[in-house]
C-alpha positions in Angstrom: 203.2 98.2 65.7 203.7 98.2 69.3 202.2 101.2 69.5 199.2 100.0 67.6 199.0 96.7 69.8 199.0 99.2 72.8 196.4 101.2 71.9 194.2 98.6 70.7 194.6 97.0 74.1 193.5 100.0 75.8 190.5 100.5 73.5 189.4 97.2 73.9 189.8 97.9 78.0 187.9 100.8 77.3 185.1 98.9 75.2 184.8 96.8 78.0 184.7 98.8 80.8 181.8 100.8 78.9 180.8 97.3 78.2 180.8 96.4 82.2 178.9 100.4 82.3 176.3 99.3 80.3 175.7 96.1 81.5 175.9 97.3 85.3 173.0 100.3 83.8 170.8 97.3 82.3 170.9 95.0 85.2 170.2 98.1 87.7 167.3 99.4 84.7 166.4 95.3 85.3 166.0 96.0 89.0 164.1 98.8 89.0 161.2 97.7 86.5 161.3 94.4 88.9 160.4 96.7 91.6 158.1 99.2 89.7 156.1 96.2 88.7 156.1 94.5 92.3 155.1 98.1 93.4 152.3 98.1 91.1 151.2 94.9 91.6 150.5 95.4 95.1 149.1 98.7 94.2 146.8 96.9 92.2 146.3 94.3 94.5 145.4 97.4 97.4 143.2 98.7 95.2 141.1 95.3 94.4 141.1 94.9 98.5 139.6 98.3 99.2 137.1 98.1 95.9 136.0 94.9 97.9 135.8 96.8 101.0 133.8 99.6 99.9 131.4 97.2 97.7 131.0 95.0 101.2 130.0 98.0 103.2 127.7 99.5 100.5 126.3 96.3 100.2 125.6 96.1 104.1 124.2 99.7 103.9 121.9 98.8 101.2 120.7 95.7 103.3 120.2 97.7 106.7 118.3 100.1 104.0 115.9 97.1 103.2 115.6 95.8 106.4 114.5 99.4 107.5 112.3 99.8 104.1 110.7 96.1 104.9 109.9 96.9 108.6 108.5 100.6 107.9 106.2 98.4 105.4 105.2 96.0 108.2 104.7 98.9 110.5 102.6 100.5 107.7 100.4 97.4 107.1 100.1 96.7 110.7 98.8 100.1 111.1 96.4 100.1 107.7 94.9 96.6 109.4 94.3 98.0 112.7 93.0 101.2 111.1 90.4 99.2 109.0 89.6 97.3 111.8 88.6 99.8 114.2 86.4 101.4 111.4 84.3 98.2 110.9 84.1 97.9 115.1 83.0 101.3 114.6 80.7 100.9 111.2 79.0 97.5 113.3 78.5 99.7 116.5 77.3 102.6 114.5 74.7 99.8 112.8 73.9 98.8 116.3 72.8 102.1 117.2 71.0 102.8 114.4 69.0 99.4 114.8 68.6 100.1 118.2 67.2 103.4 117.9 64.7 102.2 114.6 63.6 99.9 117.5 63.0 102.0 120.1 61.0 104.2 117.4 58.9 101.2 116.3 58.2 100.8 119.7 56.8 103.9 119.7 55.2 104.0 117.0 53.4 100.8 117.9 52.6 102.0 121.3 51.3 104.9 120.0 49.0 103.6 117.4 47.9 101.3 120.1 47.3 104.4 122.6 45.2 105.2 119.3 43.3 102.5 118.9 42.6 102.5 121.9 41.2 106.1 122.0 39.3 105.4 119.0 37.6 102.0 120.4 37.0 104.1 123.7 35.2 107.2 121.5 33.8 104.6 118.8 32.0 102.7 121.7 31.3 105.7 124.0 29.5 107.4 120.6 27.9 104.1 120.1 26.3 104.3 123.4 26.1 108.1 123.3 21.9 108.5 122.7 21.0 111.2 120.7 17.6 112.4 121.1 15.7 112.2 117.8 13.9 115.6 117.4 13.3 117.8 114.4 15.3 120.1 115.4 18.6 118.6 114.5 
């Protein structure tokens, strides 16, 4: 019985140290998903900081990208007014010219017919007063 008693005691010692084994294993298996969560926590944390990062830049690109697009269409527009306003300057001086020269032909036209008129009243009257001698002959 003795015998018994001693060899229950040492397989009770030996249940606990395995007992103390284990429990040492689940507090260090404790440990280590602590730290594999903290790990992934900042992981996940590092990740959410450079998503916001990249989104920041792309969003400044994307502005500098309209800014650019905005003042390329303000060049553009610029360019389209002064364009159509240096072909009306030219369409105005181009009516001028035509006006002037339909002027200077009227002029012409009226000093000609006036040159003639002239002629004609100057051969009208000189035929008037041109005497034709009244013979049978003609």
């Amino acid at each position: 019985m003795n015998k018994k008693d001693e060899n229950l005691i040492l397989i009770i010692n030996d249940l606990r140290e395995k007992e103390n084994q284990i429990k040492i294993k689940f507090e260090e298996q404790n440990r280590k998903e602590i730290d594999l969560k903290v790990r992934e926590d900042e992981q996940t944390i590092f990740q959410l900081r450079e998503k916001k990062r990249r989104e920041k830049a792309l969003r400044l690109i994307k502005e500098e990208e309209e800014k650019q697009k905005e003042l390329e269409y303000i060049k553009i527009k610029e360019w389209e007014d002064r364009y159509d306003k240096n072909k009306k300057e030219n369409e105005q001086r181009q009516l001028l010219r035509e006006q002037k020269l339909r002027q200077v032909e009227l002029e012409k036209l009226r000093n000609f017919e006036k040159k003639e008129d002239t002629i004609n009243n100057d051969y009208s009257s000189n035929l008037e007063s041109f005497e034709i001698p009244k013979t049978k002959e003609h």
